[in-house]
MIVO-292031 format. One line per 8 residues: for each residue x, y, z of N, C-alpha, C, O. Coordinates in Angstrom, 1 decimal, m for minus. Layout:
N
X Y Z X Y Z X Y Z X Y Z; ... .
This chain:
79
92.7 115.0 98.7 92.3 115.2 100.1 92.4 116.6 100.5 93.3 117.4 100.1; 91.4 116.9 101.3 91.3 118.3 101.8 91.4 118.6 103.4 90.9 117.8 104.1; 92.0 119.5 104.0 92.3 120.0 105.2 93.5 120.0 105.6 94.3 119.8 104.8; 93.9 120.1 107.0 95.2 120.5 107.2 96.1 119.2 106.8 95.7 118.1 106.6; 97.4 119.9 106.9 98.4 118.8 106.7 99.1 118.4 107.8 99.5 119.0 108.8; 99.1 116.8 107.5 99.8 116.1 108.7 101.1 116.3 108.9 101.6 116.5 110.0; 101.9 116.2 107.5 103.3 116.2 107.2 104.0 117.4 107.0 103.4 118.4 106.7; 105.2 117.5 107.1 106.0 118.3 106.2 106.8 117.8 105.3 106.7 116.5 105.2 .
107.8 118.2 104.4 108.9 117.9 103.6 110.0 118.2 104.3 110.4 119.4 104.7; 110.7 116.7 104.5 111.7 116.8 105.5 113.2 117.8 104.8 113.3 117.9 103.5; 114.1 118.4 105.6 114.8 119.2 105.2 115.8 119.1 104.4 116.1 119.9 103.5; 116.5 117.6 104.8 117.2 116.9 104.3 117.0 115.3 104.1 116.7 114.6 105.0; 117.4 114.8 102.6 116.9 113.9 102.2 115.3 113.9 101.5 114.8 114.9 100.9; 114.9 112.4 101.6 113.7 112.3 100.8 112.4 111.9 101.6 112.4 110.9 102.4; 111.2 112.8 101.5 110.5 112.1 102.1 109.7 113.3 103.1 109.7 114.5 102.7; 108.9 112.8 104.4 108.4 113.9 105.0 108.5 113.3 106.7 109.0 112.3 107.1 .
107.9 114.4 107.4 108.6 114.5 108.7 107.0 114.6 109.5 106.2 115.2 108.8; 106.7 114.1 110.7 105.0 114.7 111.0 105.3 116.2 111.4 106.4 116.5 111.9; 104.6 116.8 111.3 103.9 118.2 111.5 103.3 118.7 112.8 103.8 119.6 113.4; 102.3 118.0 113.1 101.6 118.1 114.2 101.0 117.3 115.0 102.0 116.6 115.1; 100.2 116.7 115.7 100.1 115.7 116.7 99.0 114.7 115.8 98.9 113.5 116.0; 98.4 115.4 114.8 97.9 114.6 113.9 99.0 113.1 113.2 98.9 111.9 113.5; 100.1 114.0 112.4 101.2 112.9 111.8 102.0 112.2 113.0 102.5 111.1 112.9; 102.0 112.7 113.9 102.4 111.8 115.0 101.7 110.4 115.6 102.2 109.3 115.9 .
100.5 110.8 115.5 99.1 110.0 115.9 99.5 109.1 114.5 99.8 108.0 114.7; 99.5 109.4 113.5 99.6 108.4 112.3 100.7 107.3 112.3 100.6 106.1 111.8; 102.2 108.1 112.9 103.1 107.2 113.0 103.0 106.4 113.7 103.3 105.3 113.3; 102.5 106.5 115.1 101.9 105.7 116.2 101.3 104.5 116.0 101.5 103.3 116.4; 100.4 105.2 115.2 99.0 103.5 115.3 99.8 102.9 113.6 99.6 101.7 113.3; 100.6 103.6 112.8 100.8 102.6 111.9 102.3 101.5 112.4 102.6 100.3 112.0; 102.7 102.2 113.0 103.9 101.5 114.2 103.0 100.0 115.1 103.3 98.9 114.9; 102.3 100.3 115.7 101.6 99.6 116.3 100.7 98.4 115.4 100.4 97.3 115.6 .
100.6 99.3 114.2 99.6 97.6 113.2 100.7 97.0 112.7 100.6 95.9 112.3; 101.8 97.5 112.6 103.1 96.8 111.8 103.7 95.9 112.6 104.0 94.8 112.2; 104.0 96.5 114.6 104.1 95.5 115.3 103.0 94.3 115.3 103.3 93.1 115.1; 102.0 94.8 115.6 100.9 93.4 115.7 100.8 93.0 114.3 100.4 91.8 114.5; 100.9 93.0 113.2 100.3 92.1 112.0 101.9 91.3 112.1 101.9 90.1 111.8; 103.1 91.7 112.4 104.1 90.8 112.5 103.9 89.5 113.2 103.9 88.3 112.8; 103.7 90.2 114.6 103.5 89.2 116.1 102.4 88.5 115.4 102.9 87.3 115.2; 100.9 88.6 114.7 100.2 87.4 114.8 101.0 86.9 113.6 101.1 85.8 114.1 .
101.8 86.8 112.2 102.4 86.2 111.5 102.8 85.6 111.6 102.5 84.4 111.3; 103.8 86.0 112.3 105.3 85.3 113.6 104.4 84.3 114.8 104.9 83.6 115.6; 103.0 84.4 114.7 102.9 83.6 115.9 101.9 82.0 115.2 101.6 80.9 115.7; 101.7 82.6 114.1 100.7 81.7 113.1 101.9 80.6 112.2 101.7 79.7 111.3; 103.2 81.2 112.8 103.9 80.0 112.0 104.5 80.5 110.4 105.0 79.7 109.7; 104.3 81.7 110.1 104.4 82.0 108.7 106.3 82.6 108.7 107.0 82.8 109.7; 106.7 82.6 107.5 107.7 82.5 107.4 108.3 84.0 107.4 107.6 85.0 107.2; 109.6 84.1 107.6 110.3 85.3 107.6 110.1 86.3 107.0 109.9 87.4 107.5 .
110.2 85.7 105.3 109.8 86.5 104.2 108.3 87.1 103.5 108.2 88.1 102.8; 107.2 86.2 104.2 106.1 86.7 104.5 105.3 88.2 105.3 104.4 88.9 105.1; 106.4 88.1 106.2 106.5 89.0 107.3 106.7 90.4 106.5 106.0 91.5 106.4; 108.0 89.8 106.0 108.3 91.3 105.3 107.5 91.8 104.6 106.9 92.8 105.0; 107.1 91.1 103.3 106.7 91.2 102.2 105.2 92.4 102.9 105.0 93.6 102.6; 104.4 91.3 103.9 103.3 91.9 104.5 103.7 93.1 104.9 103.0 93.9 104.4; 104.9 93.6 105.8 105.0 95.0 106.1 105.1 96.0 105.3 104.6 97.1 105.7; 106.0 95.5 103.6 106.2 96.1 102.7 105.0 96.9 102.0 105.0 98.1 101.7 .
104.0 95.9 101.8 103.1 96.1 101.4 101.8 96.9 102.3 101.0 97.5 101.6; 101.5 96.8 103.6 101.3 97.9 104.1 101.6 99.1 104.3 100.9 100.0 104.8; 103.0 99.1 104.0 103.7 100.6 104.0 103.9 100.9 102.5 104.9 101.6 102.3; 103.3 100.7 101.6 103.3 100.8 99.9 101.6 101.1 100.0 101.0 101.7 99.2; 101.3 100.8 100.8 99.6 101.3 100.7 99.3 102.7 101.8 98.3 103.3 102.0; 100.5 102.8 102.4 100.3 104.4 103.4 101.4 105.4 102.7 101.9 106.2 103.4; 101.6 105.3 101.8 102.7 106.3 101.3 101.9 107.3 100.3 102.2 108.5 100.2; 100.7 106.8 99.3 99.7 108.0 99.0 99.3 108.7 100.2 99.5 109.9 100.2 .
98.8 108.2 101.1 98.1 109.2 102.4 98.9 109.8 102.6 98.7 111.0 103.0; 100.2 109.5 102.6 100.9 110.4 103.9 101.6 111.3 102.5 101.7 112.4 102.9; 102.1 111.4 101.2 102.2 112.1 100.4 100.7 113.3 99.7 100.5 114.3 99.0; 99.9 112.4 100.4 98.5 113.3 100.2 97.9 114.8 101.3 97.3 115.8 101.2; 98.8 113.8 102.7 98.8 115.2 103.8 99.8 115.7 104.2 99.9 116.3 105.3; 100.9 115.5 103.3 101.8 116.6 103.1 102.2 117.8 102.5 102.3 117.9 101.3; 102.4 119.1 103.8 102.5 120.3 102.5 103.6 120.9 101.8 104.3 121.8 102.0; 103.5 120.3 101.0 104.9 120.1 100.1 104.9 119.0 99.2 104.0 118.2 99.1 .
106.0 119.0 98.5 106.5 118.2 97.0 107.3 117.1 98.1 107.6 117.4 99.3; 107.6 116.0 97.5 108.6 115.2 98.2 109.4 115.1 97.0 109.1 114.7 95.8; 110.8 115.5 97.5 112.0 115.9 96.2 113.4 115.8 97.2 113.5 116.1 98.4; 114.4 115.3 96.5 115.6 115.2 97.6 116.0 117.0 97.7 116.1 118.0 96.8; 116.3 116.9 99.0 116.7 118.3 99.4 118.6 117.8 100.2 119.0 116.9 100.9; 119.0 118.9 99.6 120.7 118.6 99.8 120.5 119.8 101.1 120.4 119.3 102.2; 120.5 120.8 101.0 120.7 121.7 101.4 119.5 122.7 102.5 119.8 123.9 102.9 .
């Protein structure tokens, strides 16, 4: 992917941090589909573990994007 980057590489630890109102805008609405795909789960009767699994796996499908608009390696940083 090409253009600016949403993320950074967080300082400490593993992983990345938003950058600018872009990666914020991303945490937002993916916060928001994680709440609602629970609520309709949870409201359709489906079970605990369902839930998860579903969250799991939408957050295993945004972790290329967000490793894609970040500038940087994601590597543990001690220091």
């Amino acid at each position: 992917m090409t253009g600016d980057k949403w993320f950074r590489p967080k300082r400490l630890g593993y992983g990345a941090t938003p950058d600018n109102w872009k990666g914020w805008a991303f945490v937002v609405v993916y916060i928001a589909i994680v709440v609602v795909l629970a609520l309709v789960l949870i409201a359709k009767g489906a079970a605990a573990w369902l839930v998860v699994l579903a969250v799991l796996a939408l957050t295993g499908a945004t972790i290329p994007l967000i490793k894609a608009k970040t500038d940087g390696d994601w590597r543990w940083r001690w220091h």
